[in-house]
C-alpha positions, 0 to 999 in steps of 0.5 A, a space after each residue: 529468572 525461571 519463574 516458581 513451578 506450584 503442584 496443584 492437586 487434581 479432583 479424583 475425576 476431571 471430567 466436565 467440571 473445566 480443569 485441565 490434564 496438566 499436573 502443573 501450573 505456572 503461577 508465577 512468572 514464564 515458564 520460557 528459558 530466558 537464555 534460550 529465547 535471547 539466543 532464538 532472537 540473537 540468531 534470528 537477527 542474524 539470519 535476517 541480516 545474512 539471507 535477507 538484507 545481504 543476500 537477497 538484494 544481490 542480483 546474483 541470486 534469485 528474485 523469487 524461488 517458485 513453488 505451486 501451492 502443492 508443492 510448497 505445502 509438502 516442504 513446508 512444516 506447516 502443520 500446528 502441534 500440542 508440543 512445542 518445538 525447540 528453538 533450531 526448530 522454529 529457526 528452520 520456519 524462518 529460514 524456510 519462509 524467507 528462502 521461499 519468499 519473493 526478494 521485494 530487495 531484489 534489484 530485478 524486482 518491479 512487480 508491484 508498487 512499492 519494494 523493499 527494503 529501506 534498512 531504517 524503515 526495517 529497524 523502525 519496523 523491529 522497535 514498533 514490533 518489540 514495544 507494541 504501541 497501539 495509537 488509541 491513547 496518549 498514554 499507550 502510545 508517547 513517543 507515537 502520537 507525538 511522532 504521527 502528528 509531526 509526519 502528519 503535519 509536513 505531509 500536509 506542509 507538502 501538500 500546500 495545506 497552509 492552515 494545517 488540517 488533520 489525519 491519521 495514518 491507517 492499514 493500506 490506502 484502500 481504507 484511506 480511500 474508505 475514509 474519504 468516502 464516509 467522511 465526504 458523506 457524514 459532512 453532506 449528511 452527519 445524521 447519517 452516523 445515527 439513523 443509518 442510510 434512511 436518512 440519506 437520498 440516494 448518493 452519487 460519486 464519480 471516479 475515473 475508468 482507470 481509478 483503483 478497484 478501492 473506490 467500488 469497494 469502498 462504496 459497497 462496504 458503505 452501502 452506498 453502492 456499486 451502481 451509484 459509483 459513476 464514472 468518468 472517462 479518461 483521455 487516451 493518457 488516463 486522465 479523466 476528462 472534466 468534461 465528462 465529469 460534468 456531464 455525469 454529474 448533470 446526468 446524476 442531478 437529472 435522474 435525482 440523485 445527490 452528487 457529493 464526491 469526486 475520486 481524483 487520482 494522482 498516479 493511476 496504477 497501470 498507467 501511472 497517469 495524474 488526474 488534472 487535479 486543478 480544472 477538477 477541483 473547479 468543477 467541484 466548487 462550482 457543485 460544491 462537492 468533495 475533492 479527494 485526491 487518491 495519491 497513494 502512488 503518485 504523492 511521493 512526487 510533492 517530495 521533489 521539486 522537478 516533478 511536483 507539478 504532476 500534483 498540481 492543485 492538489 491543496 485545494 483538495 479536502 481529503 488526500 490518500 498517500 502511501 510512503 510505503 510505495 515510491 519512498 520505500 518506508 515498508 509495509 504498511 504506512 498509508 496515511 489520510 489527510 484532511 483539509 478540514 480543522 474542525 474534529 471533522 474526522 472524529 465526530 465521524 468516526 467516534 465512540 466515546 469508549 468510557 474505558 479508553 477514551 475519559 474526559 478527567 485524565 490528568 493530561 491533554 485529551 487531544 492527544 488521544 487520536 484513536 476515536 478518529 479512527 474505525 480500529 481500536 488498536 492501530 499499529 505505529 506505522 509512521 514510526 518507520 517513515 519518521 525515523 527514515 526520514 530522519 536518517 536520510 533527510 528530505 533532500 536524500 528523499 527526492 533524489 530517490 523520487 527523481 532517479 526513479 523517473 530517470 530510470 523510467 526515462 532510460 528504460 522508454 527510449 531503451 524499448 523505442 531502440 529495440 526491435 520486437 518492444 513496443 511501447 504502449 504510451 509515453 510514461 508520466 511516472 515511473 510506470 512504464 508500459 509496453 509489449 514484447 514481439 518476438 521474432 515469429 509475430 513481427 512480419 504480421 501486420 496489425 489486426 485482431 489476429 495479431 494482437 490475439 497471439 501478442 495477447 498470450 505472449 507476456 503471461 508465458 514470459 511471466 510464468 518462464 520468468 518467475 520458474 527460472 527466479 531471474 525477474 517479476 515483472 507485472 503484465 495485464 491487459 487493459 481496455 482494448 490494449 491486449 496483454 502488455 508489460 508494466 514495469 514500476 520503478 522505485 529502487 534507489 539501487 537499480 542502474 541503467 544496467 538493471 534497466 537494459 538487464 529486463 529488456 535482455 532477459 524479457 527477449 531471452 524468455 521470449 523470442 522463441 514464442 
């Protein structure tokens, strides 16, 4: 019902004493038409169901329409005004940013770690959205706490931790990483939550070369720096070296310093690669320092029983960073942190004891409050979506999608070993699949530095070529020594060996003039 419109009188003058211009005041309920927003909403579903969940995942359209910056500032209407619009106007916007937005749905898209969308994940992500849950009390968040500590539970159940443990699902793995961080150092060190870095030796954690940039953020944030990040070689597959984890670590002890983590990665982002999970946690036994297994890439493969052994002795981990919003297509954002520990470990780290939120007399179990565990107040439910698609599909619909993934990676290697002008940059251990396009005029030039200097400056071209013409994305960097080479991520449970062949012919058909 259109809520009643109040006159309020205006003093003679207005100036400094704080009222407003408007002659009239909503006192009573929304100002909004009802009818008018129902119809908004109606219309909105619609197009998203049209331009984004039909079209946009049909590979006869584009994976992304390229605008520069310059550009799509002039035809976009982005500017904020003193007047609203009316409701077609509002729809256009939309319209509007989902035409110019990449198509993560698109069965040529492989750019990054995670695609879109999985429609069970999207539906769970419109009733989060629509009921506004914050996971810092029971009382806020019913269905929600419940819901998290079920999906929390079987990812612990998966990662072999038979006593249980804890966790909390957070905004991205980088902050996962972040937790595992703080947590490893308040357990070494719990005065550290008070008095501050004063009451810490200097700290010293070790990480693989191909580990992701999180890690050095995390120790930057924390304070505990940059420079006493140490790390580790990896062997020509991109795994670290235990080995050479110990001699860091007697390097670190030498020099006085306080080893109290290792950063283990379970799926490497460039190459994919899994960290011998077992022979490090040995290592970390013997020096009695913390294990965290950085799985956000890579932990999707526990699901499937042909290829969890990439993360074998990931249960003797203390703490475990994984993502379903990557390999098992649960959307943007679900990371969740898992600890081993069942002590309330993660919240005497992490809480305040907010009066106002947080009160000892409530008529209901307090343990069901998991928000002073985490460093937000707010937090969004973001296991929701995986729990509901997780129900719709099932664990075993799960692991079909991990093990087509890496059947995909499998075709689409021996596809570029068979091919003249591809080469491949080492066998793949996961879905992520490396490897350099020569064209025609470089393939009777023998290896040297000015080979690889022209191979260099072949890839970004067919990326800008490739994201102009909107028929594909696909990652490319340069790695070590390795000069600039393709790294196809494969995740859709919808793409095909015809997808596979699709980015090998069209990588040629970009290219083979350079």
């Amino acid at each position: 019902m259109q809520g009643l419109k109040e006159k309020t009188t205006m003093p003679a003058s207005t100036e400094g004493n704080g009222w407003s211009h408007v002659d009239t005041v909503q006192l009573n309920g929304s100002k909004e038409d009802l009818p008018e927003t129902d119809s908004f909403v109606q219309q909105a579903m619609t197009l998203i169901m049209d331009e984004v969940v039909r079209k946009a995942g049909h590979a006869s359209g584009k994976v992304c329409e390229w605008r520069s910056p310059e550009d799509l500032t002039k035809l976009l209407d982005l500017e904020l005004g003193e007047a609203g619009e009316a409701p077609a106007q509002t729809l256009q916007h939309c319209r509007d940013a989902i035409h110019y937005s990449v198509k993560t749905n698109h069965p040529h898209f492989f750019n990054q770690l995670y695609v879109g969308l999985d429609h069970y994940a999207m539906v769970g992500s419109f009733v989060t959205d629509a009921t506004q849950p914050s996971l810092y009390t029971y009382e806020m968040a019913p269905v929600h706490c419940l819901i998290e500590k079920v999906v929390l539970e079987k990812m612990m159940d998966m990662i072999g931790w038979v006593e249980g443990g804890d966790g909390i699902f957070n905004p991205g793995g980088s902050m996962s990483n972040m937790y595992a961080m703080n947590l490893a150092r308040f357990q070494r060190f719990p005065e550290v939550k008070e008095q501050g870095l004063s009451a810490c030796p200097r700290l010293v954690l070790f990480t693989s070369d191909q580990c992701h940039y999180s890690v050095a953020k995390a120790a930057a944030f924390l304070g505990i720096g940059t420079k006493n990040v140490y790390v580790v070689p990896a062997d020509e597959s991109g795994k670290m070296i235990p080995k050479e984890l110990e001699k860091q670590i007697r390097t670190a002890i030498s020099e006085g310093a306080v080893p109290f983590m290792v950063n283990a990665t379970a799926g490497t982002t460039v190459l994919g690669s899994f960290d011998p999970i077992e022979e490090l946690a040995d290592v970390c036994e013997e020096h009695n320092l913390w294990l965290h297994v950085d799985a956000c890439w890579g932990g999707a493969a526990l699901l499937s029983n042909k290829h969890k052994h990439l993360l074998k002795g990931v249960h003797r981990a203390h703490s475990v960073a994984w993502n379903p919003h990557k390999m098992l297509m649960a959307g943007q954002q679900c990371s969740a942190f898992l600890v081993r520990d069942k002590t309330g470990l993660l919240q005497r780290c992490h809480s305040a004891s907010a009066s106002y939120l947080f009160q000892k007399d409530k008529f209901y179990d307090i343990s069901r409050d998991t928000g002073d565990k985490s460093v937000q107040c707010g937090r969004k439910a973001d296991a929701f979506r995986f729990w509901l698609m997780w129900k719709a599909l099932g664990t075993r619909e799960l692991e079909r999608r991990v093990d087509h993934a890496l059947e995909m990676a499998r075709y689409l290697t021996e596809g570029i070993k068979k091919r003249d002008g591809f080469r491949l940059l080492m066998e793949p251990e996961y879905t992520n699949v490396c490897f350099w396009y020569i064209p025609p005029s470089m393939r009777k030039i023998p290896d040297s530095p000015e080979f690889w200097q022209k191979v260099e400056a072949v890839a970004p071209k067919i990326k800008e070529r490739m994201m102009k013409t909107g028929s594909l994305m696909v990652g490319y960097q340069s790695h070590g020594i390795n000069a600039n080479f393709f790294r196809m991520i494969i995740i859709s449970p919808m793409v095909s060996t015809k997808d596979m062949d699709f980015v090998l012919d069209e990588i040629h058909r970009l290219g083979a003039d350079l």
